[in-house]
C-alpha positions as CSV (number, residue, x, y, z in Angstrom):
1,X,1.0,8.7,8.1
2,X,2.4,6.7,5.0
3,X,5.5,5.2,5.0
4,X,7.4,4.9,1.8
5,X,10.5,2.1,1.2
6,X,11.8,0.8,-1.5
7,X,11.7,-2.5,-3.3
8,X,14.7,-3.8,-2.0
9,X,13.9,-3.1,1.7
10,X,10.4,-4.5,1.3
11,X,11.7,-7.9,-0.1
12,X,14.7,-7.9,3.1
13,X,11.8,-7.9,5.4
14,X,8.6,-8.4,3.8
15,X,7.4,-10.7,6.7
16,X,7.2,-7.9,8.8
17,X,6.0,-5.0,6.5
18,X,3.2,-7.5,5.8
19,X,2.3,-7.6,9.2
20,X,2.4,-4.2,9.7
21,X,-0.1,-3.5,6.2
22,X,-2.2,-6.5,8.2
23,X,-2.2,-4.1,11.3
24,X,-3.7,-1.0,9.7
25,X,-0.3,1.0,8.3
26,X,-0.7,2.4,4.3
27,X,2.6,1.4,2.8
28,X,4.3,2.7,-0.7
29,X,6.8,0.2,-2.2
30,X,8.9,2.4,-4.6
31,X,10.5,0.2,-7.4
32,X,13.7,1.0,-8.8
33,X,11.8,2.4,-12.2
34,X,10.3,4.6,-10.0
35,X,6.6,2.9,-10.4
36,X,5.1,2.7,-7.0
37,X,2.7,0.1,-5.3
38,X,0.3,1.1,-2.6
39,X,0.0,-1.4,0.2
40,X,-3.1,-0.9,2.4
41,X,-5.0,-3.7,4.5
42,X,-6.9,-6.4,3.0
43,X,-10.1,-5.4,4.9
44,X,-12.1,-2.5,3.6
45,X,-11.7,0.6,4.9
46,X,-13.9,3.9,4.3
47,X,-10.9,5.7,4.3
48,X,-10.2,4.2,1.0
49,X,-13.5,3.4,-0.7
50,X,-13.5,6.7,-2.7
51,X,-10.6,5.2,-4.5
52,X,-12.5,2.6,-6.3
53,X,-16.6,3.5,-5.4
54,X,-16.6,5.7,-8.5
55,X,-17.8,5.7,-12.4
56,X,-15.7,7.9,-14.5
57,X,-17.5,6.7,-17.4
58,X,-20.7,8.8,-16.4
């Protein structure tokens, strides 16, 4: 399950929503403009490979 906060609670408590990207939990910061950011873990997972393992160009 992703969780989904917005800007403003991500900066209030970003120590701990860092730690709990760190710890495996997929994370979507919403900024006010409505752009989002996707926070996942800094280790690889193959969960998320297919988003970047792949040539559109071909």
């Amino acid at each position: 399950m992703t969780l989904e906060i917005t800007k403003e609670e991500f900066d209030s408590n970003k120590e701990s929503y860092l730690d709990r990207i760190e710890n495996g939990e997929v994370i979507i910061v919403r900024h006010p403009n409505g752009n989002a950011v996707l926070a996942i873990p800094e280790r690889w997972d193959d969960d998320f490979m297919h988003l970047w393992n792949h040539d559109d160009a071909s």
